[in-house]
CHARMM internal coordinates of N, CA and C (Angstrom, degrees):
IC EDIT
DIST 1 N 1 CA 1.4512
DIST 1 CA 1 C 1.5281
ANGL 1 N 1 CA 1 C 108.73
DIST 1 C 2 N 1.3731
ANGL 1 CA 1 C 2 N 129.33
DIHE 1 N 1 CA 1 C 2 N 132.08
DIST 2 N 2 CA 1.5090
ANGL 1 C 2 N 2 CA 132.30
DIHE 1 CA 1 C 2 N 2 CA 176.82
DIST 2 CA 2 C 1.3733
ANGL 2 N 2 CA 2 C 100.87
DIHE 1 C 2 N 2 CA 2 C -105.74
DIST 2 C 3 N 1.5835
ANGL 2 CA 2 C 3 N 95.58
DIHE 2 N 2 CA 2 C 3 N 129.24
DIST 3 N 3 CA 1.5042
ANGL 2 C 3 N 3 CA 120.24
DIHE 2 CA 2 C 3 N 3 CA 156.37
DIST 3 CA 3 C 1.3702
ANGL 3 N 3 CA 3 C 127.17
DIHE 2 C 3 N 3 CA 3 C -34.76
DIST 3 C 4 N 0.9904
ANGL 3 CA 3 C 4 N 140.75
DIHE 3 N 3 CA 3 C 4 N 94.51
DIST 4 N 4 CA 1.6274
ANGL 3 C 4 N 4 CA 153.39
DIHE 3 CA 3 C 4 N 4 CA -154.84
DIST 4 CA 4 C 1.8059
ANGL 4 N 4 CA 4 C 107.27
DIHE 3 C 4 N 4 CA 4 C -68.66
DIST 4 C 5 N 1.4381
ANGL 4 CA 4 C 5 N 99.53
DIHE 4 N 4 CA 4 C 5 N -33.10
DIST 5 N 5 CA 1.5586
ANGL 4 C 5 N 5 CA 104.85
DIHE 4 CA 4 C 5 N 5 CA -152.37
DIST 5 CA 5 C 1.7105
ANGL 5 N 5 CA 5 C 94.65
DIHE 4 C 5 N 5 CA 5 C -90.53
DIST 5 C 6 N 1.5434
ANGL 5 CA 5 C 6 N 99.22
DIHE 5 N 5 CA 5 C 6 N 159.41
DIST 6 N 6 CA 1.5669
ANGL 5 C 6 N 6 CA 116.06
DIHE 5 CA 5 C 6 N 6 CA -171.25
DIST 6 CA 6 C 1.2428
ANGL 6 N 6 CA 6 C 94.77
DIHE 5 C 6 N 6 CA 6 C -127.07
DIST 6 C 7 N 1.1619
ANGL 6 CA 6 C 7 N 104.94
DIHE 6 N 6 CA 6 C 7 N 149.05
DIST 7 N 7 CA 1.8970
ANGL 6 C 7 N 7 CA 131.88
DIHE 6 CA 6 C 7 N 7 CA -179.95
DIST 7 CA 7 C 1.5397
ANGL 7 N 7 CA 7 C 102.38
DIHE 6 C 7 N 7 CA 7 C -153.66
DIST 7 C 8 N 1.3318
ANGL 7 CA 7 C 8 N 109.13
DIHE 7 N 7 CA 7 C 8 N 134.57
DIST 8 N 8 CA 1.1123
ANGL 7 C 8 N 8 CA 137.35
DIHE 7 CA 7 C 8 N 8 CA 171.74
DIST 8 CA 8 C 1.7228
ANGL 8 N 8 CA 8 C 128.45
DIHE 7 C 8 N 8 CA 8 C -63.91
DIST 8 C 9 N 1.3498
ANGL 8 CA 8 C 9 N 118.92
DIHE 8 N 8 CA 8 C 9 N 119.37
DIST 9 N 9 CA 1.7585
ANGL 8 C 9 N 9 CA 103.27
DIHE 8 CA 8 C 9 N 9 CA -158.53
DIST 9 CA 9 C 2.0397
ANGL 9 N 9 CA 9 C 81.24
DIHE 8 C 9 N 9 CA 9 C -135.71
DIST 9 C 10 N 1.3138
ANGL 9 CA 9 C 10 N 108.53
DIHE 9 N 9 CA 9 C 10 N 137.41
DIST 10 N 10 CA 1.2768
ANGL 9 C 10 N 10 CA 110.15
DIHE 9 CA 9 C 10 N 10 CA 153.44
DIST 10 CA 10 C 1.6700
ANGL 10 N 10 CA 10 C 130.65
DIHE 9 C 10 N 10 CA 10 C -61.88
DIST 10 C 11 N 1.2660
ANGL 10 CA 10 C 11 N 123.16
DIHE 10 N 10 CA 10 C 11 N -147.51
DIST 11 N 11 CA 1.4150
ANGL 10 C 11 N 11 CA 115.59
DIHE 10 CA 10 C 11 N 11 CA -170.80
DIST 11 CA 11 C 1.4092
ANGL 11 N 11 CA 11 C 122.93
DIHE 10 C 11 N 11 CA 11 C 158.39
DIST 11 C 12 N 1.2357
ANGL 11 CA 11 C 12 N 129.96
DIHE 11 N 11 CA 11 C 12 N 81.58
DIST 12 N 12 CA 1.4300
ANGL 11 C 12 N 12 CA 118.27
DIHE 11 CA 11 C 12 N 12 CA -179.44
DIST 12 CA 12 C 1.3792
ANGL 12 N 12 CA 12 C 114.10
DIHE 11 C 12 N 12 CA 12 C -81.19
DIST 12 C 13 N 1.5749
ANGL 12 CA 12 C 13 N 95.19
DIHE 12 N 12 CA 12 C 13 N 133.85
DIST 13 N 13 CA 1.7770
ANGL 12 C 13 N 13 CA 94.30
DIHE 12 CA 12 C 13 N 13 CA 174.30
DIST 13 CA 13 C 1.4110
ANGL 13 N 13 CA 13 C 116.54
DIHE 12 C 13 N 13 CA 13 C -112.39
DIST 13 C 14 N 1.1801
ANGL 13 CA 13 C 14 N 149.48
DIHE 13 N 13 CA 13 C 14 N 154.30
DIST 14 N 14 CA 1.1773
ANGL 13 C 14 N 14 CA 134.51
DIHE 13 CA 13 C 14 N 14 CA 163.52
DIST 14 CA 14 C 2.1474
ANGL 14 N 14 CA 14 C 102.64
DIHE 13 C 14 N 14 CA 14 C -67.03
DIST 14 C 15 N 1.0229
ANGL 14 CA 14 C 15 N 108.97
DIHE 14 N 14 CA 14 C 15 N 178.43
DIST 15 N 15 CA 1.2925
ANGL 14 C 15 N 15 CA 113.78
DIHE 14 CA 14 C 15 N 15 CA 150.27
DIST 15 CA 15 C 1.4296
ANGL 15 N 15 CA 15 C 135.98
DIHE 14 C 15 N 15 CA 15 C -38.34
DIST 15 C 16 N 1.3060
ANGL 15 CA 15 C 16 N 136.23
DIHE 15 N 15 CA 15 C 16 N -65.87
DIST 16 N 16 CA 1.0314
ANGL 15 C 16 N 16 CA 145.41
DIHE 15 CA 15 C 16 N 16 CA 134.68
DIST 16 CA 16 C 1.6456
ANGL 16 N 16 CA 16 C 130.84
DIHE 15 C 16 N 16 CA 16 C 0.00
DIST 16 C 17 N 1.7051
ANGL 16 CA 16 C 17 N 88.56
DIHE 16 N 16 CA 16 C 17 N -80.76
DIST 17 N 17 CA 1.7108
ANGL 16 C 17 N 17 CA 92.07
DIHE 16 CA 16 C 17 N 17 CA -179.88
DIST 17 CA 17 C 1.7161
ANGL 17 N 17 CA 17 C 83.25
DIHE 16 C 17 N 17 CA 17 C -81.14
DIST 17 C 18 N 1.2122
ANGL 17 CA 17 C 18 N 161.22
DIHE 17 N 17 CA 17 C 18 N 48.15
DIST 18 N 18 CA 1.5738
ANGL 17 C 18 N 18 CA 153.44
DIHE 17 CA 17 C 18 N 18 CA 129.15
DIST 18 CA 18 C 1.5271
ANGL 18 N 18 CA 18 C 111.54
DIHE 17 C 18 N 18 CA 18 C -72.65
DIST 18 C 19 N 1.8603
ANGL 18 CA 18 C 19 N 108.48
DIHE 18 N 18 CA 18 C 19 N -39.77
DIST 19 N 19 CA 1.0265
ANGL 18 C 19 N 19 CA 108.01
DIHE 18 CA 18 C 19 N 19 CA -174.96
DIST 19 CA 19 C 1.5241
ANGL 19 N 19 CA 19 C 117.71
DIHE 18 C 19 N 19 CA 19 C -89.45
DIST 19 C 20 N 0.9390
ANGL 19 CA 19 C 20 N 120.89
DIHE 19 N 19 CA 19 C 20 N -27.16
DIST 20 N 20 CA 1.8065
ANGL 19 C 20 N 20 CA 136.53
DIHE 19 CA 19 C 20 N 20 CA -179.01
DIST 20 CA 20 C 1.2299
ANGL 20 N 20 CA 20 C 92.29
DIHE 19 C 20 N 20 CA 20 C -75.77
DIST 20 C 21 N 1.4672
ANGL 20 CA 20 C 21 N 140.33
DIHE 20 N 20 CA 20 C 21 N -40.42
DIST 21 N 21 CA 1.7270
ANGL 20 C 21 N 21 CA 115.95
DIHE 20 CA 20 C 21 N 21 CA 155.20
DIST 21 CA 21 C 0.7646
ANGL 21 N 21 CA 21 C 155.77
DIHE 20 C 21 N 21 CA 21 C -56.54
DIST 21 C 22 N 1.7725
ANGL 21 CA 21 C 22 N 107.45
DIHE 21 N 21 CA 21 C 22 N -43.66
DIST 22 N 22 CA 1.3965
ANGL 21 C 22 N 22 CA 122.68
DIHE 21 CA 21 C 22 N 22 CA 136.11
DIST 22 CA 22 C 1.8166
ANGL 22 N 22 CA 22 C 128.46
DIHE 21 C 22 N 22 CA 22 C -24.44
DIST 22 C 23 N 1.7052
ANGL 22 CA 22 C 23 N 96.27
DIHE 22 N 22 CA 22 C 23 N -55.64
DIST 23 N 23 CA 1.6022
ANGL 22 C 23 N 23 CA 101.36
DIHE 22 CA 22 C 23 N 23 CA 178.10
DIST 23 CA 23 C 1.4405
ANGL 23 N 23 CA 23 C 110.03
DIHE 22 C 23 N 23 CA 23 C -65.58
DIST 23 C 24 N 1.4740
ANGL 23 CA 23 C 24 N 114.66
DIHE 23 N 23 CA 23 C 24 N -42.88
DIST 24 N 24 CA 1.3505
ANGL 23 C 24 N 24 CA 109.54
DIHE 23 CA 23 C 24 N 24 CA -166.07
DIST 24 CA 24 C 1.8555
ANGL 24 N 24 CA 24 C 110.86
DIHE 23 C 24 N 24 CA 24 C -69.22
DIST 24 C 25 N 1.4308
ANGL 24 CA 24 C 25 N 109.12
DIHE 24 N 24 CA 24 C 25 N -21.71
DIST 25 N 25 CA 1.3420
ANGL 24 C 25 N 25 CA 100.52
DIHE 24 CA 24 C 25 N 25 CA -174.02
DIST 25 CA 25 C 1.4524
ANGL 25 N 25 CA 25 C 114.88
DIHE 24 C 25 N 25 CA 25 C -122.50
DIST 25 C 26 N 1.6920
ANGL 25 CA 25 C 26 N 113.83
DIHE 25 N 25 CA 25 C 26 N 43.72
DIST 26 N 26 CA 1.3658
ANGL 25 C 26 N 26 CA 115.98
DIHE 25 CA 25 C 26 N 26 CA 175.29
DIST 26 CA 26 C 1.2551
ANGL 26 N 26 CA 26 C 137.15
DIHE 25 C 26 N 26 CA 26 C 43.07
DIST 26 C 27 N 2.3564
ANGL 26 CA 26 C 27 N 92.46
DIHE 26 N 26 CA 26 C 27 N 50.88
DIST 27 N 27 CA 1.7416
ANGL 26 C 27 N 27 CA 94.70
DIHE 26 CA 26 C 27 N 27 CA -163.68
DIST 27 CA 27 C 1.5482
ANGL 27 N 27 CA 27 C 120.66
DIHE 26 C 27 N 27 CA 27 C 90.26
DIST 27 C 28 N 1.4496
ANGL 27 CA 27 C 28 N 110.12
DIHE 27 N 27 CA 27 C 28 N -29.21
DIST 28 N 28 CA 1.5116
ANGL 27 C 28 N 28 CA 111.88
DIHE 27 CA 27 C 28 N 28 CA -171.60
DIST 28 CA 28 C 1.6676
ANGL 28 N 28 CA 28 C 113.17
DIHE 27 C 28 N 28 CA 28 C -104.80
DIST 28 C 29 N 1.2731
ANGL 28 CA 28 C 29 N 116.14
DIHE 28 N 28 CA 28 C 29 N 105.24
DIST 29 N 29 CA 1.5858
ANGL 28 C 29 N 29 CA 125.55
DIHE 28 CA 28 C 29 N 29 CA -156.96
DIST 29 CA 29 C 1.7754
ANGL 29 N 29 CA 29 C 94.59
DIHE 28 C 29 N 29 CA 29 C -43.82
DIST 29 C 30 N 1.6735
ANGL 29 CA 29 C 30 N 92.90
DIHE 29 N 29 CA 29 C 30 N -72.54
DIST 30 N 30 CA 1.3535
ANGL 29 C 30 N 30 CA 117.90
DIHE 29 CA 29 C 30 N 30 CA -157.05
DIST 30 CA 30 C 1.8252
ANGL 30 N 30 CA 30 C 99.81
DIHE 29 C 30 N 30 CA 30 C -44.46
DIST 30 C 31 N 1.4121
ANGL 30 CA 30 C 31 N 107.50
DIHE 30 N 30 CA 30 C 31 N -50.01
DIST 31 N 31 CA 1.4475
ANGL 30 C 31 N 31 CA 110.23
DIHE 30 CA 30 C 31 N 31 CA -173.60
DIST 31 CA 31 C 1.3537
ANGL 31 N 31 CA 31 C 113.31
DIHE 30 C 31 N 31 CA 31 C -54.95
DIST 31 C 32 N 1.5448
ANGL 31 CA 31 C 32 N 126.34
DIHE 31 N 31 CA 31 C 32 N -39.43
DIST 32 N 32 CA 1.4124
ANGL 31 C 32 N 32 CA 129.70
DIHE 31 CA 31 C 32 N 32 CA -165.69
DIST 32 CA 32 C 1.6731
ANGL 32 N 32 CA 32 C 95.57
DIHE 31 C 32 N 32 CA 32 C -80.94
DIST 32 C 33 N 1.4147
ANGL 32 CA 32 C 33 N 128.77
DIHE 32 N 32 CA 32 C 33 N -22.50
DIST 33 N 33 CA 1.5211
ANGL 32 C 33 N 33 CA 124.87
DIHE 32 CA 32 C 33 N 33 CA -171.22
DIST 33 CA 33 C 1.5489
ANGL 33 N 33 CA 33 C 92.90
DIHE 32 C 33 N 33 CA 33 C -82.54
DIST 33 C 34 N 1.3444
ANGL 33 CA 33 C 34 N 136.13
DIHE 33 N 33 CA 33 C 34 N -27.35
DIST 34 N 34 CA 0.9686
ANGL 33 C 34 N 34 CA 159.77
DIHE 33 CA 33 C 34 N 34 CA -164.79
DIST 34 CA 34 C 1.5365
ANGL 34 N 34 CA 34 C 107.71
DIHE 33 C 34 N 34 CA 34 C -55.48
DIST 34 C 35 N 1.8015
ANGL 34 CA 34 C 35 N 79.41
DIHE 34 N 34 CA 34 C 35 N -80.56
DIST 35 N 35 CA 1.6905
ANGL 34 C 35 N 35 CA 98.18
DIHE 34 CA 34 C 35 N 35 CA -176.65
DIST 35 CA 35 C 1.6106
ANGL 35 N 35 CA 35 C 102.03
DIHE 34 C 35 N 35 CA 35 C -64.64
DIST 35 C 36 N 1.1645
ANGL 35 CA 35 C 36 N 120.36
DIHE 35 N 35 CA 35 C 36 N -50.84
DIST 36 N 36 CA 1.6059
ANGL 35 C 36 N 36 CA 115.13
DIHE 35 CA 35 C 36 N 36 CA 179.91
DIST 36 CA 36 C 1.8297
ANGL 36 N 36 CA 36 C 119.51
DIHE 35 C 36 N 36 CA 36 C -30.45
DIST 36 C 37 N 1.4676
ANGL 36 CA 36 C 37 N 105.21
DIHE 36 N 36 CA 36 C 37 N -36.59
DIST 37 N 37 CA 1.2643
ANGL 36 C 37 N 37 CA 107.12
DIHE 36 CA 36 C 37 N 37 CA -160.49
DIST 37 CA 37 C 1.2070
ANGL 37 N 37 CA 37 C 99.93
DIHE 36 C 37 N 37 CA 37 C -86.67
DIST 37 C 38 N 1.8354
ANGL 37 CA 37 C 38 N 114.96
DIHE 37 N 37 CA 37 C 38 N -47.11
DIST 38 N 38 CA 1.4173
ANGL 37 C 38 N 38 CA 116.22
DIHE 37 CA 37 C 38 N 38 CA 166.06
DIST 38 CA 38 C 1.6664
ANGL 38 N 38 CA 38 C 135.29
DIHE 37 C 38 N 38 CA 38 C -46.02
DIST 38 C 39 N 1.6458
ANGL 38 CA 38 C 39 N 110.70
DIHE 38 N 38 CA 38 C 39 N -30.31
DIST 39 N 39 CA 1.3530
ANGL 38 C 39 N 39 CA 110.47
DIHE 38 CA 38 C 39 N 39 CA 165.66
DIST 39 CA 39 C 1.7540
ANGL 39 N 39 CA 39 C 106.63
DIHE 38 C 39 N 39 CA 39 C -93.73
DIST 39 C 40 N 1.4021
ANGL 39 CA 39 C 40 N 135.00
DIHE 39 N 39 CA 39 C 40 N 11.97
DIST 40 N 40 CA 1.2020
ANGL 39 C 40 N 40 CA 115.94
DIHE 39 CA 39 C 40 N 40 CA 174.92
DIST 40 CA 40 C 1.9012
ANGL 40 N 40 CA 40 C 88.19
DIHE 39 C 40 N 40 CA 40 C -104.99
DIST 40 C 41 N 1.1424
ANGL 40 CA 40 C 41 N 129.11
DIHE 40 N 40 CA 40 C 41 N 4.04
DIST 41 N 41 CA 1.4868
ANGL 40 C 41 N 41 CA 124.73
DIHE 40 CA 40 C 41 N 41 CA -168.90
DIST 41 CA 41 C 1.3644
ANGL 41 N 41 CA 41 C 94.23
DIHE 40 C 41 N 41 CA 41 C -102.59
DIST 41 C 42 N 1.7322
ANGL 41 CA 41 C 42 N 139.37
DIHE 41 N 41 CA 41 C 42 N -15.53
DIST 42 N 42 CA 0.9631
ANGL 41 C 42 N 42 CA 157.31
DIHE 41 CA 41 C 42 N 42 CA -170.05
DIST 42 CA 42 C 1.8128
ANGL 42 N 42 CA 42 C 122.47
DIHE 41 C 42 N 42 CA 42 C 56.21
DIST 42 C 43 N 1.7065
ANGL 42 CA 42 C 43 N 89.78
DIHE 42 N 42 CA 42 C 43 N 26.35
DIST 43 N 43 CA 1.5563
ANGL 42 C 43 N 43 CA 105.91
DIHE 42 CA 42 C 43 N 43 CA 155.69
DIST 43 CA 43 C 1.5089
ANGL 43 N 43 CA 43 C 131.03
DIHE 42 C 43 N 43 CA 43 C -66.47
DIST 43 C 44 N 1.2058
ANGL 43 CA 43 C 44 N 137.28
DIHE 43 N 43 CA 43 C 44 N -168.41
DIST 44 N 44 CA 1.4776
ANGL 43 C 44 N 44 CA 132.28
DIHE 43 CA 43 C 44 N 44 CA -167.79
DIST 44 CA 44 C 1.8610
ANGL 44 N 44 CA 44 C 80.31
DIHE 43 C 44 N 44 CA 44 C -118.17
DIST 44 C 45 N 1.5412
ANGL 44 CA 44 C 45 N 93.77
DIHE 44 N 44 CA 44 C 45 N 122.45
DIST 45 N 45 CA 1.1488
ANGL 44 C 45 N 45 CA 122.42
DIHE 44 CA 44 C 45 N 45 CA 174.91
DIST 45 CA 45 C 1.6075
ANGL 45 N 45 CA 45 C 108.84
DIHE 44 C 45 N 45 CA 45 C -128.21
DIST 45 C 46 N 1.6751
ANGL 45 CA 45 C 46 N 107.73
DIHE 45 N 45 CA 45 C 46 N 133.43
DIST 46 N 46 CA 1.3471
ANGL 45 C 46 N 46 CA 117.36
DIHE 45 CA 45 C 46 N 46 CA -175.38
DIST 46 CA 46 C 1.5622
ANGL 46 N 46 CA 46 C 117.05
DIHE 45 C 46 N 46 CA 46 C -132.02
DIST 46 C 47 N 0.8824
ANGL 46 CA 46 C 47 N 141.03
DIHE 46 N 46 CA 46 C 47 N 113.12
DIST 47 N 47 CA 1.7732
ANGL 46 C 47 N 47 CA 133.26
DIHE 46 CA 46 C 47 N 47 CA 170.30
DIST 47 CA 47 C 1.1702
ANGL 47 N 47 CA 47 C 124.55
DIHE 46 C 47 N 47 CA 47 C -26.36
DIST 47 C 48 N 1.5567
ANGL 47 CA 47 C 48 N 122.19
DIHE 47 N 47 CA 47 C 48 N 110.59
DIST 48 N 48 CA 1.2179
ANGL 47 C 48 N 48 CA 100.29
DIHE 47 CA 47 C 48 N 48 CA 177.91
DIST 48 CA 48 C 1.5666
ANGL 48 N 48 CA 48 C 151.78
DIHE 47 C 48 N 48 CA 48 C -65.99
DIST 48 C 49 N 1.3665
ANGL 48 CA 48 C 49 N 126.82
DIHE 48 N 48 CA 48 C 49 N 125.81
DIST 49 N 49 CA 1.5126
ANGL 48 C 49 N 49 CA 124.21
DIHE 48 CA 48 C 49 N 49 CA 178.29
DIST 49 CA 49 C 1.3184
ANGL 49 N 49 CA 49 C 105.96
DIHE 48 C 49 N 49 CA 49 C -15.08
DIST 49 C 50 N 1.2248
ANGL 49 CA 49 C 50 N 105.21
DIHE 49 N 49 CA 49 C 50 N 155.20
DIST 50 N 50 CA 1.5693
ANGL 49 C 50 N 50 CA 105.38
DIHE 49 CA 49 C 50 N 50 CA 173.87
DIST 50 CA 50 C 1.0803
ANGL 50 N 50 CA 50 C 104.05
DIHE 49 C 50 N 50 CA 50 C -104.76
DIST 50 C 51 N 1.7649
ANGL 50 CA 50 C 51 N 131.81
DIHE 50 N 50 CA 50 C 51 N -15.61
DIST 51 N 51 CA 1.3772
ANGL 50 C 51 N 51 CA 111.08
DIHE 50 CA 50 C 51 N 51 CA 156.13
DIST 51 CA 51 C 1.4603
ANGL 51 N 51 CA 51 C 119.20
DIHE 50 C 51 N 51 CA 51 C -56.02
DIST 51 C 52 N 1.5224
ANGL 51 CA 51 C 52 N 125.92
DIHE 51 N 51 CA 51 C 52 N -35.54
DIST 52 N 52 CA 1.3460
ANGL 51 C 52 N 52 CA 130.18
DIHE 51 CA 51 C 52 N 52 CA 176.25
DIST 52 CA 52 C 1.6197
ANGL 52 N 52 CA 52 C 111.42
DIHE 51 C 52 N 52 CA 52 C -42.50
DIST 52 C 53 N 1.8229
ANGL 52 CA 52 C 53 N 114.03
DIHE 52 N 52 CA 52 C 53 N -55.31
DIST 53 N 53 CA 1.2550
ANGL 52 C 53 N 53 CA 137.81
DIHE 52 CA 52 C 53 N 53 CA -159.97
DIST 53 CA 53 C 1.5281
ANGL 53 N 53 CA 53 C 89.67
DIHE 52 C 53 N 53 CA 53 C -64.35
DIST 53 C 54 N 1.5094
ANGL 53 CA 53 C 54 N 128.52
DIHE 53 N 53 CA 53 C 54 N -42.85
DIST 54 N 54 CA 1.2573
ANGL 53 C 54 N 54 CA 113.29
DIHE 53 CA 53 C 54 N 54 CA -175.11
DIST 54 CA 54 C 1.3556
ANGL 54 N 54 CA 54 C 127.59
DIHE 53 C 54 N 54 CA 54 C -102.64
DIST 54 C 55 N 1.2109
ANGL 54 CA 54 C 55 N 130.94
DIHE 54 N 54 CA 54 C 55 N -4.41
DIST 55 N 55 CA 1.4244
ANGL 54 C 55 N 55 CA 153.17
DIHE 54 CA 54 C 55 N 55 CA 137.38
DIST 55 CA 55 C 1.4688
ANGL 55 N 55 CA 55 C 103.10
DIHE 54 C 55 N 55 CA 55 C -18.82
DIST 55 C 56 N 1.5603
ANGL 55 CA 55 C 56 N 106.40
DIHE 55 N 55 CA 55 C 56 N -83.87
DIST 56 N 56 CA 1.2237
ANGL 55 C 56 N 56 CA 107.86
DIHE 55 CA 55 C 56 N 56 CA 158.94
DIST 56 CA 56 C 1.8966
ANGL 56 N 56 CA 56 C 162.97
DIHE 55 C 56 N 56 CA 56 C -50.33
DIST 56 C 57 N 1.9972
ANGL 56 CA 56 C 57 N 81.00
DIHE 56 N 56 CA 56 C 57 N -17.68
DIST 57 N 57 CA 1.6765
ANGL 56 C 57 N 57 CA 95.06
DIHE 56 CA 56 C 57 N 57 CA 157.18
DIST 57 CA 57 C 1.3845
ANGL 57 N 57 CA 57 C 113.79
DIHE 56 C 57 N 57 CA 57 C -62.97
DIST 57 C 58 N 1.3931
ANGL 57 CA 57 C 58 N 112.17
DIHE 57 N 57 CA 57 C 58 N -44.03
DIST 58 N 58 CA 1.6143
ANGL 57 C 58 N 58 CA 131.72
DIHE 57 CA 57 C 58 N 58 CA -153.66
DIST 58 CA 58 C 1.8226
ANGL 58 N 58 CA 58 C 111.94
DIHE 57 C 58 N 58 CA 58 C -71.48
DIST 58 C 59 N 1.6284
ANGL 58 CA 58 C 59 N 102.20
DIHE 58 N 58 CA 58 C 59 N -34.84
DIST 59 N 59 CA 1.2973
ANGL 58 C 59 N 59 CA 127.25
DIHE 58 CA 58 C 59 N 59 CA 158.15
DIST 59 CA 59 C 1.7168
ANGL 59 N 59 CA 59 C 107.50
DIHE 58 C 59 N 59 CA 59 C -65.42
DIST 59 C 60 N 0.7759
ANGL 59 CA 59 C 60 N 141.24
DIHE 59 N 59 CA 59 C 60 N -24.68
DIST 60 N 60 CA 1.6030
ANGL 59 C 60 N 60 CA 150.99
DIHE 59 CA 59 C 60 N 60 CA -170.24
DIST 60 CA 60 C 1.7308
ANGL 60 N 60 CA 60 C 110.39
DIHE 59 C 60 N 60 CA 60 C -87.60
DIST 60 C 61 N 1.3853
ANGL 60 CA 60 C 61 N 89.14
DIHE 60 N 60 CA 60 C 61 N -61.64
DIST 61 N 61 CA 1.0973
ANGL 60 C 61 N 61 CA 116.63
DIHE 60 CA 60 C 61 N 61 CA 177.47
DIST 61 CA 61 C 2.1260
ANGL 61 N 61 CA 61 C 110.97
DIHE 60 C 61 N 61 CA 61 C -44.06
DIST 61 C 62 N 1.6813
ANGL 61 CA 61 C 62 N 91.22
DIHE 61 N 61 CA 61 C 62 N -72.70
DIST 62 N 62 CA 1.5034
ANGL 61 C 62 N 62 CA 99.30
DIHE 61 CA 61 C 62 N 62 CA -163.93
DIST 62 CA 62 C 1.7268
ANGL 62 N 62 CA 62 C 92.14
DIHE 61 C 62 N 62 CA 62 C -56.92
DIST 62 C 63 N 1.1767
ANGL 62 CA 62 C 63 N 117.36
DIHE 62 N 62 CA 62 C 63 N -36.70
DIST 63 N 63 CA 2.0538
ANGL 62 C 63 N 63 CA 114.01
DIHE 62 CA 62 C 63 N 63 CA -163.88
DIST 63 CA 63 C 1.8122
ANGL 63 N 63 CA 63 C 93.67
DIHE 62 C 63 N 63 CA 63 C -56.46
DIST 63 C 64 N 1.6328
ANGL 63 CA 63 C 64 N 115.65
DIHE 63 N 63 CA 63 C 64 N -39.11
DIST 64 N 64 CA 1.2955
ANGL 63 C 64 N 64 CA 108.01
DIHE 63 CA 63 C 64 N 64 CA -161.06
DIST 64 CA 64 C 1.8330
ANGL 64 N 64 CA 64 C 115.27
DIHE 63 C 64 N 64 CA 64 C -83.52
DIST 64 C 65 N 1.3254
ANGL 64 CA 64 C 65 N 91.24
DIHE 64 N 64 CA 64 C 65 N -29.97
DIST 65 N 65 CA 1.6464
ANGL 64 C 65 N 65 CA 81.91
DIHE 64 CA 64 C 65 N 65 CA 153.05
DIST 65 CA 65 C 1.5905
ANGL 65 N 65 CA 65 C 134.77
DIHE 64 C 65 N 65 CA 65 C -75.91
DIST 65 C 66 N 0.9701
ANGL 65 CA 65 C 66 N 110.06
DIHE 65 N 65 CA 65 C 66 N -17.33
DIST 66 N 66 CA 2.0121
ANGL 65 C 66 N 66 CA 117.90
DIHE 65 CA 65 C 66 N 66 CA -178.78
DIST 66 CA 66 C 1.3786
ANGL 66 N 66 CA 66 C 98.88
DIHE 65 C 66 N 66 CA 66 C -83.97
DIST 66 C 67 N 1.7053
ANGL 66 CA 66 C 67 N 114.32
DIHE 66 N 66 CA 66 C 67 N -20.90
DIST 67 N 67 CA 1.5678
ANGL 66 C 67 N 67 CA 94.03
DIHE 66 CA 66 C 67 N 67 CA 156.14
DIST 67 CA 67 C 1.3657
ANGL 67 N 67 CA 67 C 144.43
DIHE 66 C 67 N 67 CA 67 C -98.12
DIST 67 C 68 N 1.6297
ANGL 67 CA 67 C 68 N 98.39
DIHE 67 N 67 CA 67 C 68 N 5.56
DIST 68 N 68 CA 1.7080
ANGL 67 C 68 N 68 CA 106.38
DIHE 67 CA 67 C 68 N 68 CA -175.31
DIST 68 CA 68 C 1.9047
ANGL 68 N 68 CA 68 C 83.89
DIHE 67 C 68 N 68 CA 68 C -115.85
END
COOR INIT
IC SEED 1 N 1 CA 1 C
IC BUILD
């Protein structure tokens, strides 16, 4: 059974691994650190939809206006 819940973790990247996250998660940091960990754990790891990728801008988006 997998743990459902999300928590927030920082992360320094050099340049490099910034961009191979980027690539790996179609623009989407968190997703490409994501999938990285999932194919180095040797789970079934997939790219995310880009409806997913923008689902989640839109969620980003509305939180950052209700705070300005």
């Amino acid at each position: 059974m997998t743990d459902r819940s999300v928590s927030t973790a920082g992360a320094r990247l050099d340049p490099q691994d910034r961009r191979i996250a980027l690539e790996l998660g179609n623009g989407n940091l968190s997703q490409g650190i994501r999938f990285a960990l999932r194919l180095a754990a040797k789970q079934q790891a997939k790219p995310a939809k880009l409806s997913t990728i923008l689902k989640s801008a839109a969620v980003m988006a509305a939180r950052m206006e209700q705070q300005s």
